[in-house]
N, C-alpha and C positions, 0 to 999 in steps of 0.2 A: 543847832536849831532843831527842836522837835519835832516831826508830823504828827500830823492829826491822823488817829485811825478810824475810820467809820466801823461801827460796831455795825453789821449786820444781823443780829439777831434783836437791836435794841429797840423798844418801845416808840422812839425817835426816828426810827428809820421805816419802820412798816406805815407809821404817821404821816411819813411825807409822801409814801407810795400814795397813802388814802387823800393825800391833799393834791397829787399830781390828777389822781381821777378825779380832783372837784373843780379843777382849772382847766379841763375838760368838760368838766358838764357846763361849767360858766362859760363857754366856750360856743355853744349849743345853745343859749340861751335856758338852761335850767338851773335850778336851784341847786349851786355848788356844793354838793353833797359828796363826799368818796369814800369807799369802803372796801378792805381788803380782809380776807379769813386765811387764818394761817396754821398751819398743820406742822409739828416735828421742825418749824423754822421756815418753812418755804412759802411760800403765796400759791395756795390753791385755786384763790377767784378773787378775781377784780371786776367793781361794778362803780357805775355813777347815778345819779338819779338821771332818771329817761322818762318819768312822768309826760311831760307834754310832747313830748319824741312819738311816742309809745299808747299816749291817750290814754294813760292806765292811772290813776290815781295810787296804785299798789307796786309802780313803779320805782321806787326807792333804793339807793344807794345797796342797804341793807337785803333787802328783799332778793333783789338779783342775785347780791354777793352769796346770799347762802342756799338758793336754786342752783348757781355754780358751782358751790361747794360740794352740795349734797350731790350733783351728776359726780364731780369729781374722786369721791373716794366710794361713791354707789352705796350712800350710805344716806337717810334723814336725819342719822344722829350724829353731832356734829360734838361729842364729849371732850374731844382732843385739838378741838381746834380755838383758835381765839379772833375776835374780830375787831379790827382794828377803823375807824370812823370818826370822819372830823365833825360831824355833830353829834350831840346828845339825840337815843333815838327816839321817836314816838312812841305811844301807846299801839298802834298794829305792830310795825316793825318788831318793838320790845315783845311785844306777843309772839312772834315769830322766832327770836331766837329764845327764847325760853323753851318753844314745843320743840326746836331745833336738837337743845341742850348744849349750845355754845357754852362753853368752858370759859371763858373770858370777854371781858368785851372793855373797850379802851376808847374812850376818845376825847373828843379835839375842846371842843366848847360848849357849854350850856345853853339849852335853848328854854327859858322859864316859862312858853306859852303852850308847849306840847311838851316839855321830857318827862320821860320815862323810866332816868335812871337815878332821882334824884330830885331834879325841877320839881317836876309840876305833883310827881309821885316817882313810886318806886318797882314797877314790874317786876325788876332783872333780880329784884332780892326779895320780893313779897314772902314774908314765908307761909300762905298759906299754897302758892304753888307747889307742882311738882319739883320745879329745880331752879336752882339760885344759881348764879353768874357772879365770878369774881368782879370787879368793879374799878379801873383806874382812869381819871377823868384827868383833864388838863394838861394832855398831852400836847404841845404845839396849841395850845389856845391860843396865844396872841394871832398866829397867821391863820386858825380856825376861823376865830370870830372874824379878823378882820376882812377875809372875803366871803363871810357873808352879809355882812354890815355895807360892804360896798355894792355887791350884788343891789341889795335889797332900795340902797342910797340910792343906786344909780334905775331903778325898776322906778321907782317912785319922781325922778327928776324927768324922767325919760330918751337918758341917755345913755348906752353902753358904751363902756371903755374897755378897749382889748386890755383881757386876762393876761 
């Protein structure tokens, strides 16, 4: 009988970090959003969206994670780090880590009525920017979308069901 070995360095595994902070934020009652930045392999900063927490509309999964980031190595440029995110990000966010210079950015599921990596346009590669962002999407979509499809289900029926 074989084990299973969990890759810790893998694309799948920083994914679920990013989806543990978005059953968190659904948690809270916000929009299940989670996002981790990662350095040399390790998790420098973990955030979830805090929007109505926080009354900050610039609240965002994203936005935190790389305010954390940037304390964390005392640096605003974020060249060597990657960020990992169960949704696709907005147009501000996307705008953030581009002047960041995130190195990578990954995530979970598509969102067609804001993204910014692809959707709706394309920030993170514009080439008339300063800097372009490597790009892997559909990581863990299926349990991306699906919590926020329920989030959003259960927002509109007006009923929350523990996360």
């Amino acid at each position: 009988m074989e084990e299973s070995i969990i890759d810790l360095q893998s694309d799948e595994y920083f994914m679920g970090e990013a989806l543990r902070l978005a059953h968190r934020a659904r948690a809270q009652d916000e929009v299940p959003v989670g996002a981790v930045l990662v350095r040399d392999g390790r998790i420098i900063a973990r955030a979830h969206n805090q929007v109505e927490q926080l009354k900050d509309a610039t609240a965002h999964a994203e936005m935190l994670a790389i305010t954390q980031a940037e304390a964390a190595i005392e640096d605003w440029r974020l060249t060597e780090c990657d960020l990992y995110v169960t949704k696709e990000p907005c147009p501000m966010c996307a705008g953030a880590i581009v002047h960041a210079r995130v190195r990578r950015v990954v995530f979970g599921c598509l969102s067609p009525k804001d993204g910014a990596a692809g959707s709706l346009m394309n920030l993170l590669q514009h080439p008339k920017l300063n800097h372009r962002c490597q790009l892997t999407s559909g990581v863990l979509q299926a349990e991306c979308g699906f919590l926020l499809q329920a989030f959003f289900r259960e927002k509109r029926s007006g009923t929350m069901l523990p996360s």
